[in-house]
N, CA and C atoms as an extended XYZ file, in Angstrom:
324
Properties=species:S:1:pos:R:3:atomname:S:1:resname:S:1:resid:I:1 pbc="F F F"
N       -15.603       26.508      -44.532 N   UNK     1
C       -15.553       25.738      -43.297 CA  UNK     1
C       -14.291       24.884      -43.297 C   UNK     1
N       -13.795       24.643      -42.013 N   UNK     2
C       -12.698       23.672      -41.913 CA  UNK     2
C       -13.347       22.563      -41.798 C   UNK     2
N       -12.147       20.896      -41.746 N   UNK     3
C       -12.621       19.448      -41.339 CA  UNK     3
C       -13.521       19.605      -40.048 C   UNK     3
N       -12.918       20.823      -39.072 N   UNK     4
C       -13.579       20.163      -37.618 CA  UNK     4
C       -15.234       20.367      -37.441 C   UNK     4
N       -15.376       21.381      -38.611 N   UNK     5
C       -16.460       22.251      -38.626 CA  UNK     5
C       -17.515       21.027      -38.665 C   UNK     5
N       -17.707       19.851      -39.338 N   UNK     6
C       -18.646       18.940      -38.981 CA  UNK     6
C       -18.323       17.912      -37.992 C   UNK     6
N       -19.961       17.245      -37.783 N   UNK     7
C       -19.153       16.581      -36.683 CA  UNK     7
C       -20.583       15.205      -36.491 C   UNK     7
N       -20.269       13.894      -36.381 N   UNK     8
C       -21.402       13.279      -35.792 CA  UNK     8
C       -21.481       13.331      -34.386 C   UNK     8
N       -22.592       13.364      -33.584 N   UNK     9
C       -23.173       13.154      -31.964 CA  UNK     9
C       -23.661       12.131      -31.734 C   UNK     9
N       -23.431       11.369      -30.946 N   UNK    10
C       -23.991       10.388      -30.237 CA  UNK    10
C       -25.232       10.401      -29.438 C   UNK    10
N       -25.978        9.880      -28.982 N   UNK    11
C       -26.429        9.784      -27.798 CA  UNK    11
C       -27.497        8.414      -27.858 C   UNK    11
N       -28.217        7.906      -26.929 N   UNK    12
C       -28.580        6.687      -26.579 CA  UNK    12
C       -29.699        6.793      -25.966 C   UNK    12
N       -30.780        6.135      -25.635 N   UNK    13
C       -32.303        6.213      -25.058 CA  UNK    13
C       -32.186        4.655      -25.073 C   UNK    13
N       -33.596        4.173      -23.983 N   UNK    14
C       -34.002        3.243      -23.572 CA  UNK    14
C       -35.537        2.716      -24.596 C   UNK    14
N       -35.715        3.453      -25.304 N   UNK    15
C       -36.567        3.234      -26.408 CA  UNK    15
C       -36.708        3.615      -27.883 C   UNK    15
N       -37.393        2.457      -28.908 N   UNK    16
C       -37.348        2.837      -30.109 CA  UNK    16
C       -37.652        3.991      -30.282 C   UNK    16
N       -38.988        4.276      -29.490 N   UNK    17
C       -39.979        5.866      -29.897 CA  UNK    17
C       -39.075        6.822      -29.474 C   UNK    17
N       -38.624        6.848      -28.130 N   UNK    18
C       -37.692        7.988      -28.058 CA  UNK    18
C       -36.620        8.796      -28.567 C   UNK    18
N       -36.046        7.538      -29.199 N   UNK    19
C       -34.871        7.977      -30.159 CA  UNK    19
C       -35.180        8.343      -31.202 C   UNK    19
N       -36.801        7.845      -32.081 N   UNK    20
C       -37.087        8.700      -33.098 CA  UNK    20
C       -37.758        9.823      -32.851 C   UNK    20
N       -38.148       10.389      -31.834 N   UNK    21
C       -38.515       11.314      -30.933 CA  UNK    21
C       -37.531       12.449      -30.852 C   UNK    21
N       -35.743       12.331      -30.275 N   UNK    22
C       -35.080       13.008      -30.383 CA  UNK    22
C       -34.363       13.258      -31.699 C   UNK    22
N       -34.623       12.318      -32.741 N   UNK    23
C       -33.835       12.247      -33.866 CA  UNK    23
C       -34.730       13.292      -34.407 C   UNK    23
N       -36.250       13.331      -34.765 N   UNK    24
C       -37.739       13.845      -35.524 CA  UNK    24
C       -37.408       15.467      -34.935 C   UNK    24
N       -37.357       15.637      -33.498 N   UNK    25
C       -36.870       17.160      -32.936 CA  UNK    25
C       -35.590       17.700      -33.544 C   UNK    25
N       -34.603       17.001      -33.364 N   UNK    26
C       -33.000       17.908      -33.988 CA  UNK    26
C       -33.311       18.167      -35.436 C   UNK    26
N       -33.635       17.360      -36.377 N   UNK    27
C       -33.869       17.526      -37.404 CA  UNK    27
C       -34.867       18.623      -37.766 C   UNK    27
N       -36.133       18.445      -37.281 N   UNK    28
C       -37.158       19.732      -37.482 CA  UNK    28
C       -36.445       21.166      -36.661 C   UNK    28
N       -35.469       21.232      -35.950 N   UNK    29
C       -35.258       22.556      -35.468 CA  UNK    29
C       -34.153       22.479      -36.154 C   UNK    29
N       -33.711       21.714      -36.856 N   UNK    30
C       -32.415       22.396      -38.231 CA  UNK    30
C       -31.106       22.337      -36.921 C   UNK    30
N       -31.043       21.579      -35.914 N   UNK    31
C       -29.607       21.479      -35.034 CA  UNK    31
C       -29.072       20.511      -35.532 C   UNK    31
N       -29.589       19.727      -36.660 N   UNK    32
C       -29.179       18.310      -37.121 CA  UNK    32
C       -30.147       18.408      -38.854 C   UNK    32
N       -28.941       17.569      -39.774 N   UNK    33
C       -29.220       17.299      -40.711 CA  UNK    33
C       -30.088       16.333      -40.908 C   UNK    33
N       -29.508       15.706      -40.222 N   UNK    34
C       -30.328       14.191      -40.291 CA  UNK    34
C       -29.500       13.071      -39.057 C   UNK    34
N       -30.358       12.215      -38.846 N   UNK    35
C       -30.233       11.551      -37.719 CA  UNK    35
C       -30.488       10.283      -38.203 C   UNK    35
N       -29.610        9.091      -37.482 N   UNK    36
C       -29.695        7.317      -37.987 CA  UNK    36
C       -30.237        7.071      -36.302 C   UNK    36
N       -30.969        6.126      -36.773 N   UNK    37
C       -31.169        5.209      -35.448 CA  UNK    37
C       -31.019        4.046      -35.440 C   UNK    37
N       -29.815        3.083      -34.476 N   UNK    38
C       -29.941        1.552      -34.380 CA  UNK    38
C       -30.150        0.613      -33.043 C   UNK    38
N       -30.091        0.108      -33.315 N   UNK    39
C       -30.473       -0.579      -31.899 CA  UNK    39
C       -31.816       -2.251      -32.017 C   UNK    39
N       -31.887       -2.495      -30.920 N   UNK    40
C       -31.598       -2.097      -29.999 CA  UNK    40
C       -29.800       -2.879      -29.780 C   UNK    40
N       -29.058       -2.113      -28.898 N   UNK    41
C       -27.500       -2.463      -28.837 CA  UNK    41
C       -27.827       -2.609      -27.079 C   UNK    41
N       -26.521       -3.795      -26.778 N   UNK    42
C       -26.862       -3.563      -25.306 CA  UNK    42
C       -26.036       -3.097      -24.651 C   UNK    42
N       -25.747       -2.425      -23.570 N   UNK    43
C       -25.064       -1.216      -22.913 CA  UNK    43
C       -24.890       -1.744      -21.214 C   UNK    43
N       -23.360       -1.603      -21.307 N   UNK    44
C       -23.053       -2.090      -19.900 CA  UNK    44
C       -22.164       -0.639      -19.620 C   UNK    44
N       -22.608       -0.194      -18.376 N   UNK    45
C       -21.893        0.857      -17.843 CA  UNK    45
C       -22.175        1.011      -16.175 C   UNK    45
N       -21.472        1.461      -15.636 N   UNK    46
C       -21.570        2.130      -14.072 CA  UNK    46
C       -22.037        2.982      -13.957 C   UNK    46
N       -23.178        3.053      -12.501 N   UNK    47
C       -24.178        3.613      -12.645 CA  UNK    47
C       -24.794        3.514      -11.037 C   UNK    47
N       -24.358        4.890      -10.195 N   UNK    48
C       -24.748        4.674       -9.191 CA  UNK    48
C       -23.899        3.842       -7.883 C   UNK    48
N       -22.539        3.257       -8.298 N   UNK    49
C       -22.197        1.946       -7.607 CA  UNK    49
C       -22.233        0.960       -7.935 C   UNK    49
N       -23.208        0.583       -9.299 N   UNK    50
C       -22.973       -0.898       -9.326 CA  UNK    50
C       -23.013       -0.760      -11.087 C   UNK    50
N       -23.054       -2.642      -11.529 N   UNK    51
C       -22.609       -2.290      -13.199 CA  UNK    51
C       -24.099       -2.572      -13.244 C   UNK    51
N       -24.675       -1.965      -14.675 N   UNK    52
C       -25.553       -2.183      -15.070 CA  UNK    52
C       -25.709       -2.079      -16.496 C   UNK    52
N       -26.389       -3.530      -16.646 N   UNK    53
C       -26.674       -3.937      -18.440 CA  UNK    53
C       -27.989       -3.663      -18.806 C   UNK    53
N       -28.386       -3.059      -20.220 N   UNK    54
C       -29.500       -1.869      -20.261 CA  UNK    54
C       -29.199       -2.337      -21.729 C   UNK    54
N       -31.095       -2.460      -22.931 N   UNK    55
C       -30.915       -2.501      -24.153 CA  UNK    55
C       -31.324       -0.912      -24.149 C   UNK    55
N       -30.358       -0.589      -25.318 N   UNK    56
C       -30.624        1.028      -25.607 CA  UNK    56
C       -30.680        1.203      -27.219 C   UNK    56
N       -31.330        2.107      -27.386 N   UNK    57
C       -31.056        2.221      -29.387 CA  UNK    57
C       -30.260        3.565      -29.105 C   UNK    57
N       -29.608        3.556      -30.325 N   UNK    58
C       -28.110        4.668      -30.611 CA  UNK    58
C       -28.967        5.714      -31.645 C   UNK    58
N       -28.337        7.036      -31.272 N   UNK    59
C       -29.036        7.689      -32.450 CA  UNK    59
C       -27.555        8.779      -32.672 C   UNK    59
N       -27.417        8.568      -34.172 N   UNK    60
C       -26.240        9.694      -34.557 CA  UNK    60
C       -26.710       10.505      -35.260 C   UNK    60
N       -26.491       11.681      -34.801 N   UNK    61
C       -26.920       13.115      -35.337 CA  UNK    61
C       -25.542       13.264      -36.351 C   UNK    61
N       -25.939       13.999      -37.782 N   UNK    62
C       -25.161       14.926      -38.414 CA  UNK    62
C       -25.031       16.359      -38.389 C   UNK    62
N       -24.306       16.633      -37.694 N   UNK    63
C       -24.469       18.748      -37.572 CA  UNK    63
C       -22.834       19.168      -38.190 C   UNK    63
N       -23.217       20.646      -37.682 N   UNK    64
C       -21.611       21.680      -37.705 CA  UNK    64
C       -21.550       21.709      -36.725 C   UNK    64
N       -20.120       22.044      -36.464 N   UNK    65
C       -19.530       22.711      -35.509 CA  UNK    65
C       -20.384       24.158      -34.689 C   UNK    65
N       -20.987       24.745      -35.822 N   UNK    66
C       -21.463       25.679      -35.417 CA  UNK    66
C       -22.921       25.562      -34.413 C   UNK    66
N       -23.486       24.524      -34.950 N   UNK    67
C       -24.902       23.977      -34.509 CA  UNK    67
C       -24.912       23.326      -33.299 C   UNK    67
N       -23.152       22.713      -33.082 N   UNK    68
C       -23.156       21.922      -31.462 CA  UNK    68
C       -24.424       22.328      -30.685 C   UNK    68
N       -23.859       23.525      -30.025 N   UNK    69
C       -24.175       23.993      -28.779 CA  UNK    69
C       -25.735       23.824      -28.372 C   UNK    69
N       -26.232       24.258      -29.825 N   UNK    70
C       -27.733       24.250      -29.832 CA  UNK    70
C       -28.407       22.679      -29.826 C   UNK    70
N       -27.730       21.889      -30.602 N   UNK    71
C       -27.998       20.300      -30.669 CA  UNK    71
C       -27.765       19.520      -29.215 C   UNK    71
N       -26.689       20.599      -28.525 N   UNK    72
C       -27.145       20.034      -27.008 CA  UNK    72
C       -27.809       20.094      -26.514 C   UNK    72
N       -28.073       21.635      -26.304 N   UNK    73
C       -29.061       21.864      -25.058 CA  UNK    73
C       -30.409       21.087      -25.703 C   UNK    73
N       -30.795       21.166      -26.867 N   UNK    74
C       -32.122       20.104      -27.738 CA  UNK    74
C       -32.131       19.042      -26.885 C   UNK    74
N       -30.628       18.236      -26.793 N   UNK    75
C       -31.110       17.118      -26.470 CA  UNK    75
C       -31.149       16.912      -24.537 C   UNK    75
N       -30.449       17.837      -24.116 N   UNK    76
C       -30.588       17.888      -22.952 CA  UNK    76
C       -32.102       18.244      -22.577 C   UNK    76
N       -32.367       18.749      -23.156 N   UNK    77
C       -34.072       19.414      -22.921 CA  UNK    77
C       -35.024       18.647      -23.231 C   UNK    77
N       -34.629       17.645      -24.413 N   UNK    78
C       -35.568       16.265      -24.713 CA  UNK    78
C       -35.115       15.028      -24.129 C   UNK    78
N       -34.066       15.108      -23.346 N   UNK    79
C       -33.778       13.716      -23.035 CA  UNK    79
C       -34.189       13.549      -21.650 C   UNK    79
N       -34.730       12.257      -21.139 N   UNK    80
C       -35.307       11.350      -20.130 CA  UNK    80
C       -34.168       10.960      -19.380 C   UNK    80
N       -33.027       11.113      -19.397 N   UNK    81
C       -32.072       10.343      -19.087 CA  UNK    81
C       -31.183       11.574      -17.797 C   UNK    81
N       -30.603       11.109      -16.793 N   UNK    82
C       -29.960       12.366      -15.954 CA  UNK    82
C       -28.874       12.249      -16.048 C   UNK    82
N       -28.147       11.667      -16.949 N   UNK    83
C       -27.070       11.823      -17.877 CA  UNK    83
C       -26.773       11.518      -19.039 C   UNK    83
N       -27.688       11.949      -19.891 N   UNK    84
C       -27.326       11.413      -21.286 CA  UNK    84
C       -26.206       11.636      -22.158 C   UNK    84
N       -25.687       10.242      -22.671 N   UNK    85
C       -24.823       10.180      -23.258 CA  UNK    85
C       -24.879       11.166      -24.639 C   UNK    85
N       -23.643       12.362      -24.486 N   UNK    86
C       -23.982       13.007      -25.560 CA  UNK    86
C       -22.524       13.161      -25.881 C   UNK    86
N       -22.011       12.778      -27.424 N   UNK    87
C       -20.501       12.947      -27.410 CA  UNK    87
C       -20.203       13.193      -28.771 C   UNK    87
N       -19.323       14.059      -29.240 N   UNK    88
C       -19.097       14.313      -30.344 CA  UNK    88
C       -18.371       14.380      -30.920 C   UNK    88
N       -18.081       13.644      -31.942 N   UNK    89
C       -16.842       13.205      -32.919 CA  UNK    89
C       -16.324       14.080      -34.467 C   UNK    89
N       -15.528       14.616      -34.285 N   UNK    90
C       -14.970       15.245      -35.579 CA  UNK    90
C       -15.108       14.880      -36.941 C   UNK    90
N       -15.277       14.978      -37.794 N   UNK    91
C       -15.477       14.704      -38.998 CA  UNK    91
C       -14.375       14.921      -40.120 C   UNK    91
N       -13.576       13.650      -40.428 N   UNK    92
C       -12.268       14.779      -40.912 CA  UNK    92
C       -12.603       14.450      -42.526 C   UNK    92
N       -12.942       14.127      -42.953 N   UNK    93
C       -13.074       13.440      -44.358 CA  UNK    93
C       -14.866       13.322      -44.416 C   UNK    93
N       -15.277       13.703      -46.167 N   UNK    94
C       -16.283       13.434      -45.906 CA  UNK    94
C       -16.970       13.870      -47.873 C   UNK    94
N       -17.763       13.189      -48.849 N   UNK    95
C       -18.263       14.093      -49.275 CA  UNK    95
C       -18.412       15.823      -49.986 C   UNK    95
N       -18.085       16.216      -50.717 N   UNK    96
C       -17.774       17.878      -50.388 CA  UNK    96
C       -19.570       17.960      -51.110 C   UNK    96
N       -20.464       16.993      -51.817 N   UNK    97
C       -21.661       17.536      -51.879 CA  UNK    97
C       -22.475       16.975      -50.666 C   UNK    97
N       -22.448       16.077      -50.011 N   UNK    98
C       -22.681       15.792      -48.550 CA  UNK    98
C       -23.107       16.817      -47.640 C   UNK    98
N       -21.284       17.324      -47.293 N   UNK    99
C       -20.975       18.158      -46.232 CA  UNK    99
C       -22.190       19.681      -46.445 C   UNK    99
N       -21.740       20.010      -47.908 N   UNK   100
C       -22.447       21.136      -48.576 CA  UNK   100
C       -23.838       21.309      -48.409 C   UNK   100
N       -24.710       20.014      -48.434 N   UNK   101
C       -25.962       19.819      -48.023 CA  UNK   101
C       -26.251       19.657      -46.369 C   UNK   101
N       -25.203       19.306      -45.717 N   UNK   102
C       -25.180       19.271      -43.786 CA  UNK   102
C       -25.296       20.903      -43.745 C   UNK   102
N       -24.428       21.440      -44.597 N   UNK   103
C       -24.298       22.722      -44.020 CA  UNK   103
C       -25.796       23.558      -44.006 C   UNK   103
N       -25.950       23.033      -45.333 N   UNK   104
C       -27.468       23.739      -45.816 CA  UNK   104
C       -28.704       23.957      -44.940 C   UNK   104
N       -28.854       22.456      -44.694 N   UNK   105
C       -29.824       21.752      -43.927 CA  UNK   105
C       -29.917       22.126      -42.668 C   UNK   105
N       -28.715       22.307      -42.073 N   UNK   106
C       -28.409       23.228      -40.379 CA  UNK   106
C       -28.316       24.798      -40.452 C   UNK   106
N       -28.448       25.463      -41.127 N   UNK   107
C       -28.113       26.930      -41.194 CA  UNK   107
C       -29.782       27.244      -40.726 C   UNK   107
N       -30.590       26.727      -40.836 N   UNK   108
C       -31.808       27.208      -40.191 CA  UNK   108
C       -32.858       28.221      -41.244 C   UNK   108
């Protein structure tokens, strides 16, 4: 695998349960190694026309490159939200028994 090949995901919910909800799903379908949850963080964004401030908990997924696609549609399919924040960051450095175990853990 190359650096880009891993990668953490973002995404955000309006509740504790939910986020261990989407974290408990990626993980049991192997689209994610493992998943952190923090929060609650508070979240100001535009929305509709106007600004709006919202407590949300953060949940970062660990996957591959290869697993993206599938770790989306997961969360598109579990998420409550009609745009959930889903964004994904490269991994350039990391572990080589880490990475070795991400890989493991996501191959299904």
């Amino acid at each position: 695998m190359t650096v880009s090949d891993w990668l953490t995901v973002l995404t955000t919910t309006d509740a504790q349960e939910k986020a261990e909800a989407l974290a408990r799903g990626a993980v049991e379908a192997r689209v994610a190694a493992c998943a952190q949850i923090s929060g609650p963080v508070t979240s100001v964004y535009r929305w509709k026309g106007g600004i709006e401030t919202a407590q949300e908990w953060q949940v970062l997924f660990k996957t591959t490159g290869t697993r993206y696609a599938e770790l989306e549609a997961h969360l598109r399919a579990a998420h409550d939200y009609d745009t959930p924040e889903i964004i994904a960051t490269p991994v350039v450095r990391g572990s080589a028994a880490y990475l070795e175990w991400l890989e493991k853990e996501t191959a299904g």
